[in-house]
N, CA, C and O atoms as a Maestro MAE file, in Angstrom:
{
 s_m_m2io_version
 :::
 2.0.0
}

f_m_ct {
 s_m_title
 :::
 protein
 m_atom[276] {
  # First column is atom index #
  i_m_mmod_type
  r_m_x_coord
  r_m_y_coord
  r_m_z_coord
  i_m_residue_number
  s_m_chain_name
  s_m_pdb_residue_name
  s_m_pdb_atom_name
  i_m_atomic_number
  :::
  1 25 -5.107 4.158 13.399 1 A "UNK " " N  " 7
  2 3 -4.138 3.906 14.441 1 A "UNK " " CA " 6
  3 2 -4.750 3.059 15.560 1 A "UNK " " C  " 6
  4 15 -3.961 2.324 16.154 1 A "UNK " " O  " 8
  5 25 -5.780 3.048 15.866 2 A "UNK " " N  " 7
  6 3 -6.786 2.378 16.719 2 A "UNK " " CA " 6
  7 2 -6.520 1.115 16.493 2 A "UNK " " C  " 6
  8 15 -5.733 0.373 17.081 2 A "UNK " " O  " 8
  9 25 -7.116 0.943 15.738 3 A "UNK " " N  " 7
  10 3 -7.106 -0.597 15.382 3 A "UNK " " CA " 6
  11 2 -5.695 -1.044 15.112 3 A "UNK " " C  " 6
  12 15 -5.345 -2.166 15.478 3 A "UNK " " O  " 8
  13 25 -4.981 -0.350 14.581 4 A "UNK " " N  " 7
  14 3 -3.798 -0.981 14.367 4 A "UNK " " CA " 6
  15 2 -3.308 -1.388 16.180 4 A "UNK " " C  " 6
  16 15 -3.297 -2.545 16.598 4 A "UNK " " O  " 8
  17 25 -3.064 -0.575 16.750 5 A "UNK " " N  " 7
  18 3 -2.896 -0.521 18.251 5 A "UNK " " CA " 6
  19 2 -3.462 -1.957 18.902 5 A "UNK " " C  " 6
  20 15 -2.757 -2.589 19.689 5 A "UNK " " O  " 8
  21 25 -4.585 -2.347 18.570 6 A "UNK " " N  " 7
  22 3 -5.556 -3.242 19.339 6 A "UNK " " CA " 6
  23 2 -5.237 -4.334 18.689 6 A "UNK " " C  " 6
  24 15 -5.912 -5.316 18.999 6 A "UNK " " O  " 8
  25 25 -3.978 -4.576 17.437 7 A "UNK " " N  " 7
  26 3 -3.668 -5.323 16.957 7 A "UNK " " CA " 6
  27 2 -4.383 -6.302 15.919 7 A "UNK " " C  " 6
  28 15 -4.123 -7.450 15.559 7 A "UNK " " O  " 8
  29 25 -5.378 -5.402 15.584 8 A "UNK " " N  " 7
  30 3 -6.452 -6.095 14.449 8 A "UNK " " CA " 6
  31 2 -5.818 -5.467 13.119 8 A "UNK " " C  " 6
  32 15 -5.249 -4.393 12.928 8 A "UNK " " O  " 8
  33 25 -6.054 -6.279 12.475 9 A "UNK " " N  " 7
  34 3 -5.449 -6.351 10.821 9 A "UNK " " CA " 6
  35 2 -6.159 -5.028 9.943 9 A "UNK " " C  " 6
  36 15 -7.314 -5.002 9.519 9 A "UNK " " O  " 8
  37 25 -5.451 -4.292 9.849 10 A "UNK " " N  " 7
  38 3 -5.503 -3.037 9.327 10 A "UNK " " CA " 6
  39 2 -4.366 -2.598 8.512 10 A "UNK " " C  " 6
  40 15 -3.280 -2.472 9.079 10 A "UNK " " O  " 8
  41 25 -4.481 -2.307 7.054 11 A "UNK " " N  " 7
  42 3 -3.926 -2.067 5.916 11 A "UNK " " CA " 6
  43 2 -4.359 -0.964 4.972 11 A "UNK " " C  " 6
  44 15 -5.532 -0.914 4.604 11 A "UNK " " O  " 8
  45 25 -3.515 -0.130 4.588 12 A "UNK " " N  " 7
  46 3 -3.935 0.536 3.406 12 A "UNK " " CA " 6
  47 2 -3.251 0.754 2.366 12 A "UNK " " C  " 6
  48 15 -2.189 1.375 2.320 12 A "UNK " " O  " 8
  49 25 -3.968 0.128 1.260 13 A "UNK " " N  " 7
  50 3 -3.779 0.130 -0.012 13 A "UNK " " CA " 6
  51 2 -3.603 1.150 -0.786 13 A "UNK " " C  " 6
  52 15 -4.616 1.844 -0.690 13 A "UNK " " O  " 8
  53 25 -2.945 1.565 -1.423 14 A "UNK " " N  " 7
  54 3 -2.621 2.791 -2.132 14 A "UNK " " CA " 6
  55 2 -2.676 2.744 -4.200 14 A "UNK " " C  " 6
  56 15 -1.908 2.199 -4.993 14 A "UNK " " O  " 8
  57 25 -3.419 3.235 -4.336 15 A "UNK " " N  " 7
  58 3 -3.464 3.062 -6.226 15 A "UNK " " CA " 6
  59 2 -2.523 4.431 -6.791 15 A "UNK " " C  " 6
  60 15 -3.215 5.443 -6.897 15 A "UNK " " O  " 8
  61 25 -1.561 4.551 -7.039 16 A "UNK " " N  " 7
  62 3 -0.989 5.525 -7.155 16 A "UNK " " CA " 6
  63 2 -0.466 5.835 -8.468 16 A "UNK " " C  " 6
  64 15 -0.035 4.925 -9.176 16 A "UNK " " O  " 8
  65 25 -0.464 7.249 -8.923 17 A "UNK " " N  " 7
  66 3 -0.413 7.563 -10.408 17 A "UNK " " CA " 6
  67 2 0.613 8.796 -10.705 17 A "UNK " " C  " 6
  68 15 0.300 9.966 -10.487 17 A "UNK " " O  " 8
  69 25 2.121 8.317 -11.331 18 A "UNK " " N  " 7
  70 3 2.883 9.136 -11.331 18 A "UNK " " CA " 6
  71 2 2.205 10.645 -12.281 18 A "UNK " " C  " 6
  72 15 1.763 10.584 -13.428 18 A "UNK " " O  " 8
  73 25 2.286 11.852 -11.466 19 A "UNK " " N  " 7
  74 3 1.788 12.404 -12.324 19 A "UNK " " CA " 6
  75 2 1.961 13.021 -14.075 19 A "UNK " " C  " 6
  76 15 3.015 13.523 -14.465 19 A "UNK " " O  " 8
  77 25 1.066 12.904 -14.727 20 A "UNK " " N  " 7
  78 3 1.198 13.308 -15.776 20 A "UNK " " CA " 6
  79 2 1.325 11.910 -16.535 20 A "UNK " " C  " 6
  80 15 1.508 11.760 -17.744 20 A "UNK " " O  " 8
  81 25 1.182 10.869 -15.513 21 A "UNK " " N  " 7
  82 3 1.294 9.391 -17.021 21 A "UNK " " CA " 6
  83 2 -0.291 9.061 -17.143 21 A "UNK " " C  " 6
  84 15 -1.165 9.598 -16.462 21 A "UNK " " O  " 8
  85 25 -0.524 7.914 -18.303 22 A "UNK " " N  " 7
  86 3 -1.652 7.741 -18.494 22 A "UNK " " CA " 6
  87 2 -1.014 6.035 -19.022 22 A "UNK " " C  " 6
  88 15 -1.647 5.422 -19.882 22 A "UNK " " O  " 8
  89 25 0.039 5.528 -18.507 23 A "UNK " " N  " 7
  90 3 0.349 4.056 -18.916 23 A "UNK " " CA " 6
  91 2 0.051 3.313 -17.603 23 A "UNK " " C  " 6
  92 15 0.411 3.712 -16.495 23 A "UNK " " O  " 8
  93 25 -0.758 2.005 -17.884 24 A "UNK " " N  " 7
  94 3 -1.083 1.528 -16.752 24 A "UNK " " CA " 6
  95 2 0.239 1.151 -15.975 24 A "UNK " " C  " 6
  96 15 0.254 1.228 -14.747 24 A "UNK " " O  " 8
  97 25 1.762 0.593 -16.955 25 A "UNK " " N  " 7
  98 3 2.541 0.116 -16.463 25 A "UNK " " CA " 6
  99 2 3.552 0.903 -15.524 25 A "UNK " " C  " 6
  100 15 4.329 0.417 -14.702 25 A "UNK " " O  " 8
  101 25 3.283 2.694 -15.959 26 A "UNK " " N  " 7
  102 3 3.808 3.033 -14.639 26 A "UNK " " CA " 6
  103 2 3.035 3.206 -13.394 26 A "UNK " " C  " 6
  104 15 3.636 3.603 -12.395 26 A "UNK " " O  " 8
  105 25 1.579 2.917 -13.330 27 A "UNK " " N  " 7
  106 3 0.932 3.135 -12.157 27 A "UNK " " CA " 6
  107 2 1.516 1.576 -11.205 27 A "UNK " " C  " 6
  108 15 1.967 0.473 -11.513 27 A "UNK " " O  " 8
  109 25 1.173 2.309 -9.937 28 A "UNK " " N  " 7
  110 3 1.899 1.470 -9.245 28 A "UNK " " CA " 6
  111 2 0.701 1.182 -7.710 28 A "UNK " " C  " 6
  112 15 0.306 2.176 -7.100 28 A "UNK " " O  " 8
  113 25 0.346 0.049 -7.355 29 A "UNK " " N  " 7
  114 3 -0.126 -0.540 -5.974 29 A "UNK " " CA " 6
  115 2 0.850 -0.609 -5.299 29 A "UNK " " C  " 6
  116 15 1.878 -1.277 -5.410 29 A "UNK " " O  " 8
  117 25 0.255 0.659 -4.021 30 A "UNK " " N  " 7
  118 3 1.088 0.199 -2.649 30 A "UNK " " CA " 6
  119 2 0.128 -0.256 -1.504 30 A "UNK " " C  " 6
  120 15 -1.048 0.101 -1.428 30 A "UNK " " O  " 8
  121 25 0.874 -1.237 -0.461 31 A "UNK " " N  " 7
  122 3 0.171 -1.443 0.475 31 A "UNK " " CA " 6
  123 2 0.998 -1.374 2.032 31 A "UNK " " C  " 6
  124 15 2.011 -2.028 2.283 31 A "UNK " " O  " 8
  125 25 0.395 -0.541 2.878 32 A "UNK " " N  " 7
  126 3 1.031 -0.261 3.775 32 A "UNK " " CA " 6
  127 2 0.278 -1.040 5.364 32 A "UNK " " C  " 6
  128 15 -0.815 -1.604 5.427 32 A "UNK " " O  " 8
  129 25 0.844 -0.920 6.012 33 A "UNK " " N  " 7
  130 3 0.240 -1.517 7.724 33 A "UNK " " CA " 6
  131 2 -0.361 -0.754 7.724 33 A "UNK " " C  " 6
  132 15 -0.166 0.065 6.826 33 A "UNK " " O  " 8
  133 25 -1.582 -0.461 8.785 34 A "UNK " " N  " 7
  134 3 -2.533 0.372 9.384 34 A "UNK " " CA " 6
  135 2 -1.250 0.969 10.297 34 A "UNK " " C  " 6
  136 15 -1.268 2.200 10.265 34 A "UNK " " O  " 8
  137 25 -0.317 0.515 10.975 35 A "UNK " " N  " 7
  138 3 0.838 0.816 12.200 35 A "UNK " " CA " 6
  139 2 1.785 2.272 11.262 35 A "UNK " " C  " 6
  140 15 2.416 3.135 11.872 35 A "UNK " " O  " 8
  141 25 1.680 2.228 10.007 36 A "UNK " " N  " 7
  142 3 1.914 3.373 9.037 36 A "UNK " " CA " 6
  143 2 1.614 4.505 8.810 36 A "UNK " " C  " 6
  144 15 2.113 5.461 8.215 36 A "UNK " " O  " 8
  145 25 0.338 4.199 9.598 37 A "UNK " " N  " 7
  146 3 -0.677 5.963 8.639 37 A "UNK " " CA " 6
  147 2 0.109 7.399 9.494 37 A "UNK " " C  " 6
  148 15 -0.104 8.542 9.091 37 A "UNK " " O  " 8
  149 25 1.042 7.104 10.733 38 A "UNK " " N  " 7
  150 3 1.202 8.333 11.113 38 A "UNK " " CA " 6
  151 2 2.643 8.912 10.149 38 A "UNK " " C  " 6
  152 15 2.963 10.093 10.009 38 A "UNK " " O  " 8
  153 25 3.411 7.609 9.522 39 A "UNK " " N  " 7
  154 3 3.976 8.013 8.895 39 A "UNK " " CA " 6
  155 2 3.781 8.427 7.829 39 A "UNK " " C  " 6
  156 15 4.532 9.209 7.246 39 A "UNK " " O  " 8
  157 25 3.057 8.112 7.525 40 A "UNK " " N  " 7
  158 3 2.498 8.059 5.898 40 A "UNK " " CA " 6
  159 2 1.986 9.595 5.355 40 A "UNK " " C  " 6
  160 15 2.294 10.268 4.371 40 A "UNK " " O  " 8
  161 25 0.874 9.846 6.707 41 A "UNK " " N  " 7
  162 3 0.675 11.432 6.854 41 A "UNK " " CA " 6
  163 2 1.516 12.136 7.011 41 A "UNK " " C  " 6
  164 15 1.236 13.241 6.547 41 A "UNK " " O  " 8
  165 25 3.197 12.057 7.781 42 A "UNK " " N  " 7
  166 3 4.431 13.001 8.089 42 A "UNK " " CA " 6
  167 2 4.839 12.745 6.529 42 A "UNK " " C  " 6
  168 15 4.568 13.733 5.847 42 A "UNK " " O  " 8
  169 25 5.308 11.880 5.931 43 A "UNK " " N  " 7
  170 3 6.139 11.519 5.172 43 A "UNK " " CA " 6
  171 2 5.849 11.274 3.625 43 A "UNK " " C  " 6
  172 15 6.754 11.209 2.793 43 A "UNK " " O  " 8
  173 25 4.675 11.161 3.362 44 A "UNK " " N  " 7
  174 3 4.098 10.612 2.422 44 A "UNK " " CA " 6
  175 2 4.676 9.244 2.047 44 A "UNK " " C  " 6
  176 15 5.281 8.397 2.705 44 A "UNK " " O  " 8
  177 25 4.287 9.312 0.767 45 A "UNK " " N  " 7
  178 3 4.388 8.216 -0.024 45 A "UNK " " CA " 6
  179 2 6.149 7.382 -0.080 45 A "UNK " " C  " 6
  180 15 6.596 6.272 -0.367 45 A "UNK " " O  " 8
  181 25 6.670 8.668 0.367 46 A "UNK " " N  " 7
  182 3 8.579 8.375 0.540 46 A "UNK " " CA " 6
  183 2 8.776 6.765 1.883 46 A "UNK " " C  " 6
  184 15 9.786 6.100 2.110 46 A "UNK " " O  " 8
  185 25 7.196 6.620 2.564 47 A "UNK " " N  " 7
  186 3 6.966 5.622 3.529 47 A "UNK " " CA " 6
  187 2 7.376 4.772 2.842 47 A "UNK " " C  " 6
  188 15 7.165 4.895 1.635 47 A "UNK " " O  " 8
  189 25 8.254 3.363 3.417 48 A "UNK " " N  " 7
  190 3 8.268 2.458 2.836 48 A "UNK " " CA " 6
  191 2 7.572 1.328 2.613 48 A "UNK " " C  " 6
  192 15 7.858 0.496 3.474 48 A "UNK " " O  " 8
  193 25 6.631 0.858 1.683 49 A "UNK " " N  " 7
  194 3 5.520 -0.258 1.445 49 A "UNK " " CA " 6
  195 2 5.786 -1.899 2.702 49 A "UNK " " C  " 6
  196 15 6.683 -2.540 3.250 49 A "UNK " " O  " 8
  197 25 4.814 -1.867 2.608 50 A "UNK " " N  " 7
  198 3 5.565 -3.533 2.503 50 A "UNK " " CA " 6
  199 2 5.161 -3.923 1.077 50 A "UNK " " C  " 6
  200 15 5.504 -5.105 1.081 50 A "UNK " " O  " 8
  201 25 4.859 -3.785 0.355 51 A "UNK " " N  " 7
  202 3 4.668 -4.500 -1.125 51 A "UNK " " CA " 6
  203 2 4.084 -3.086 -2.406 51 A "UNK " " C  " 6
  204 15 3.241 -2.202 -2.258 51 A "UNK " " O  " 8
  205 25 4.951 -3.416 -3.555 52 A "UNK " " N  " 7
  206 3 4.624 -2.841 -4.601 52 A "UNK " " CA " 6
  207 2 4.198 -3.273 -5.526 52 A "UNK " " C  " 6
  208 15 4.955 -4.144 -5.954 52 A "UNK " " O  " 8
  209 25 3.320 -3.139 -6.139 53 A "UNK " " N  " 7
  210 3 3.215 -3.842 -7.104 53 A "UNK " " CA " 6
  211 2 2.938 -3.037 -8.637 53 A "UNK " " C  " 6
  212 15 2.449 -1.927 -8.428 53 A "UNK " " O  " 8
  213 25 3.128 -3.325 -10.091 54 A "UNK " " N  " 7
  214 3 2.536 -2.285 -10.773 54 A "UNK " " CA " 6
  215 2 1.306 -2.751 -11.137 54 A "UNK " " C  " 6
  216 15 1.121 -3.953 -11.327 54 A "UNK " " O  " 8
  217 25 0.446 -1.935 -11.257 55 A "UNK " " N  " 7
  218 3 -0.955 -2.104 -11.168 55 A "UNK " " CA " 6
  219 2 -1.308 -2.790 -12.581 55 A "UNK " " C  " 6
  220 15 -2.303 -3.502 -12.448 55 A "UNK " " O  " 8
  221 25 -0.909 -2.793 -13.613 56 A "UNK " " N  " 7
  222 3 -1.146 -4.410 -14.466 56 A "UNK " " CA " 6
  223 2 -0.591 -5.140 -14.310 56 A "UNK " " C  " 6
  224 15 -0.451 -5.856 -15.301 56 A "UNK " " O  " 8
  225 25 0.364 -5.701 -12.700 57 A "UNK " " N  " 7
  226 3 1.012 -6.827 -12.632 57 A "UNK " " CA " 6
  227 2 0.871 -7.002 -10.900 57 A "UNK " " C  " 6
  228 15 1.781 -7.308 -10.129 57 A "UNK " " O  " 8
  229 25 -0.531 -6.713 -10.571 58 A "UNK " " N  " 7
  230 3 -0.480 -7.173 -9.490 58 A "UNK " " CA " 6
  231 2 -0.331 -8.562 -8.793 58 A "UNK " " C  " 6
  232 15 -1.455 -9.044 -8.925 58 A "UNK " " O  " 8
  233 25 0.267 -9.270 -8.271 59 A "UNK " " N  " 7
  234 3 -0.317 -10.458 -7.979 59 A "UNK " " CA " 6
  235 2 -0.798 -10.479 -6.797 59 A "UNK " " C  " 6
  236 15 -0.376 -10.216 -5.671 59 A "UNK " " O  " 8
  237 25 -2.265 -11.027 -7.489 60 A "UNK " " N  " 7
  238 3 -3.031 -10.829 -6.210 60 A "UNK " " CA " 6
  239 2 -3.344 -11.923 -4.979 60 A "UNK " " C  " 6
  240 15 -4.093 -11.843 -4.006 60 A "UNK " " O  " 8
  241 25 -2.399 -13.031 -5.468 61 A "UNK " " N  " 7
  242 3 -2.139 -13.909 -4.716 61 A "UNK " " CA " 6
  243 2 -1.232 -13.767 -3.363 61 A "UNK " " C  " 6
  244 15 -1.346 -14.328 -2.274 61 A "UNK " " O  " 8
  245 25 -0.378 -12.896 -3.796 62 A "UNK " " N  " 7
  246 3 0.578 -12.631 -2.874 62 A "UNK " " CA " 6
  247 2 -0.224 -11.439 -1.989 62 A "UNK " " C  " 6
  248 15 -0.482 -11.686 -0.811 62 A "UNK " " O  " 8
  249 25 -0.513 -10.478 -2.421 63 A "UNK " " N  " 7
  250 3 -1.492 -9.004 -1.569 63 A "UNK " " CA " 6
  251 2 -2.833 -10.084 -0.685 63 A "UNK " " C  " 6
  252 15 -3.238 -9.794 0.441 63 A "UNK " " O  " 8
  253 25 -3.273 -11.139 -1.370 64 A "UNK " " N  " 7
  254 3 -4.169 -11.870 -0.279 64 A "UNK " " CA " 6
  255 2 -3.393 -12.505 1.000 64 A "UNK " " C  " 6
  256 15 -3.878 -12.482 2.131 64 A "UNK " " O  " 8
  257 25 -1.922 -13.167 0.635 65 A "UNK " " N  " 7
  258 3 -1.127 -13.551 1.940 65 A "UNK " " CA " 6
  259 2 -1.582 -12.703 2.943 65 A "UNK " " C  " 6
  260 15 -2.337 -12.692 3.915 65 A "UNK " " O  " 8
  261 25 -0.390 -11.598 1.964 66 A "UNK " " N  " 7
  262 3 0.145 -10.379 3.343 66 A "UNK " " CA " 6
  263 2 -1.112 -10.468 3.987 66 A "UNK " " C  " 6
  264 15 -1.163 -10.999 5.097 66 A "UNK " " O  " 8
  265 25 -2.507 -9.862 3.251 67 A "UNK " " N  " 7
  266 3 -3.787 -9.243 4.351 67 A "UNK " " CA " 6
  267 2 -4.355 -10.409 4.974 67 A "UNK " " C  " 6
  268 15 -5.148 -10.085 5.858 67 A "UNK " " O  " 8
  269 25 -4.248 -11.469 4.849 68 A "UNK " " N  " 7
  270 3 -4.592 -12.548 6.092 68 A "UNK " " CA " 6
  271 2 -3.439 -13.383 6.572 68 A "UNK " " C  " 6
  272 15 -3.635 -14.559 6.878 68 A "UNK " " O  " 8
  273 25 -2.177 -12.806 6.659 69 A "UNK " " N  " 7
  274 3 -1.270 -13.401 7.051 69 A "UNK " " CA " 6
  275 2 -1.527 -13.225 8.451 69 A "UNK " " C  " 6
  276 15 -0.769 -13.719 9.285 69 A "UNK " " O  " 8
  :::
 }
 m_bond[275] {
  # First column is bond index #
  i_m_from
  i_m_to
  i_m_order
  :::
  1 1 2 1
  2 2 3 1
  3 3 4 2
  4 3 5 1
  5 5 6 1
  6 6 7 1
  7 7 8 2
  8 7 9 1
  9 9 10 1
  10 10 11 1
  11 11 12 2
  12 11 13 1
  13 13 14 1
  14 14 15 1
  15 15 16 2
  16 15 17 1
  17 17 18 1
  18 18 19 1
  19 19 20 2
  20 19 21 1
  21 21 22 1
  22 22 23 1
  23 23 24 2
  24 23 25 1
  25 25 26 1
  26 26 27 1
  27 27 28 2
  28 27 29 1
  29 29 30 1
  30 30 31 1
  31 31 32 2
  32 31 33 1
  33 33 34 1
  34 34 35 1
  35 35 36 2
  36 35 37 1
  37 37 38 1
  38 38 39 1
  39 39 40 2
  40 39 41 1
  41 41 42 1
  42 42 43 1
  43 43 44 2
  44 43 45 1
  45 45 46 1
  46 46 47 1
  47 47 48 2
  48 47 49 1
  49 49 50 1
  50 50 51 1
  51 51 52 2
  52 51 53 1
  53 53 54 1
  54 54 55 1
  55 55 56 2
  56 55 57 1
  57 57 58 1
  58 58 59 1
  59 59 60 2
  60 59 61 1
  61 61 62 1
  62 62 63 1
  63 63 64 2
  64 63 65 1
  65 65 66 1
  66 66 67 1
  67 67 68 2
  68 67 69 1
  69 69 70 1
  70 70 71 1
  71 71 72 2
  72 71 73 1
  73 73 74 1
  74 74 75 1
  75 75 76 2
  76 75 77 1
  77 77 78 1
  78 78 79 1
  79 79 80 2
  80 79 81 1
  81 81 82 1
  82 82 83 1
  83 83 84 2
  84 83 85 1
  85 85 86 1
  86 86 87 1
  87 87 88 2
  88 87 89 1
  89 89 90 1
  90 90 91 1
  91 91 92 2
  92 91 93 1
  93 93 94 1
  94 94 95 1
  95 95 96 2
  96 95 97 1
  97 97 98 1
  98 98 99 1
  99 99 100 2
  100 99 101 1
  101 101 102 1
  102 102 103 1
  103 103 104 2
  104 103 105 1
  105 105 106 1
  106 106 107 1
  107 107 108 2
  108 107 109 1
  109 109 110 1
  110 110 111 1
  111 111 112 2
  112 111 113 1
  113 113 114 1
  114 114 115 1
  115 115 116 2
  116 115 117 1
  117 117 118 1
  118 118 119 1
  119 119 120 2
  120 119 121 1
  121 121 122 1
  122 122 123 1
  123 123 124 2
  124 123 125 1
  125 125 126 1
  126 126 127 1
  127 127 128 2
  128 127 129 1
  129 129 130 1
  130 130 131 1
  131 131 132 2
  132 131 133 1
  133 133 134 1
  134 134 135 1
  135 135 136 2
  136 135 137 1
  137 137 138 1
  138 138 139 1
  139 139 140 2
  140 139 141 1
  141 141 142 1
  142 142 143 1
  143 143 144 2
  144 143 145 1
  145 145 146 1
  146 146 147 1
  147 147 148 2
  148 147 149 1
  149 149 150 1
  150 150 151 1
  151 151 152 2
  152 151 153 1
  153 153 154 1
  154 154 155 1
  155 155 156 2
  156 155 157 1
  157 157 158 1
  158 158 159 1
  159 159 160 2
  160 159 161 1
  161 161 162 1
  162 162 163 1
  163 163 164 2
  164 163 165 1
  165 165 166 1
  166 166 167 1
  167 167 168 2
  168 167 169 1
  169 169 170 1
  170 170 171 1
  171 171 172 2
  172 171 173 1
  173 173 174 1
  174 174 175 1
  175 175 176 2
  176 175 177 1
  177 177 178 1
  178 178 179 1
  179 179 180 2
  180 179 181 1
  181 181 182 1
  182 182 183 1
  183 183 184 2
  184 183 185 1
  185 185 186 1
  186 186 187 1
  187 187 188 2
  188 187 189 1
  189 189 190 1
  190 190 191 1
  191 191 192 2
  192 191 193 1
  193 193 194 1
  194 194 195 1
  195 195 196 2
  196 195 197 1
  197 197 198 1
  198 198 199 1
  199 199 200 2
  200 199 201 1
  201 201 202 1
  202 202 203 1
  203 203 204 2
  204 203 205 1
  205 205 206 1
  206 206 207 1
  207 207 208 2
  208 207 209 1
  209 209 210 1
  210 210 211 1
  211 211 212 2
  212 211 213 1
  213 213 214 1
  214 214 215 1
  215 215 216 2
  216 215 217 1
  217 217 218 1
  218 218 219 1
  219 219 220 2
  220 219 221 1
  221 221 222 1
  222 222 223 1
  223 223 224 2
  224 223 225 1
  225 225 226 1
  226 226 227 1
  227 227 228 2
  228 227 229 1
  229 229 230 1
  230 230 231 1
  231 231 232 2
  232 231 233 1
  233 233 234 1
  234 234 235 1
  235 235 236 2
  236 235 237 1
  237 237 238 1
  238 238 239 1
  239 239 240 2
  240 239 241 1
  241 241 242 1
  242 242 243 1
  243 243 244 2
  244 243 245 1
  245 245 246 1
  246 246 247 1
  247 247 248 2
  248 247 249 1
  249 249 250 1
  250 250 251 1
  251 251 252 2
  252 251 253 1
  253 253 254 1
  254 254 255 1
  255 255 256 2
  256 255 257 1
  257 257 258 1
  258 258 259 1
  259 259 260 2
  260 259 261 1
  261 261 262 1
  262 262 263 1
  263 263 264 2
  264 263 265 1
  265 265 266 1
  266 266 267 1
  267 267 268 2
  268 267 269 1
  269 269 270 1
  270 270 271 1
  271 271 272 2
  272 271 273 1
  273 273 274 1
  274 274 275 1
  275 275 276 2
  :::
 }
}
């Protein structure tokens, strides 16, 4: 929250695994603002991303924007 506050680029990435699968195609990358984590801790994962991705189809072109946008 600090840093998010002080307006420095702060993000967290999330690797997330529906439970009980073992297919990469339902695992899913989330990435949230650092300006998130208090929701994220109230609310979990129900937070809304700014980006999803499934984790054998990340593009990681686009997840490099967002984090130096």
């Amino acid at each position: 929250m600090k840093h998010a506050s002080l307006r420095l680029p702060t993000f967290i990435l999330i690797e997330w695994h529906p439970k009980g699968t073992l297919k990469a195609s339902e695992k899913r990358l989330l990435l949230y603002h650092g300006r998130q984590s208090q929701a994220l801790a109230i609310d979990g994962l129900s937070t809304q991303a700014l980006a999803v991705w499934p984790l054998n189809a990340v593009d990681w072109a686009v997840l490099r924007q967002l984090l130096v946008a």
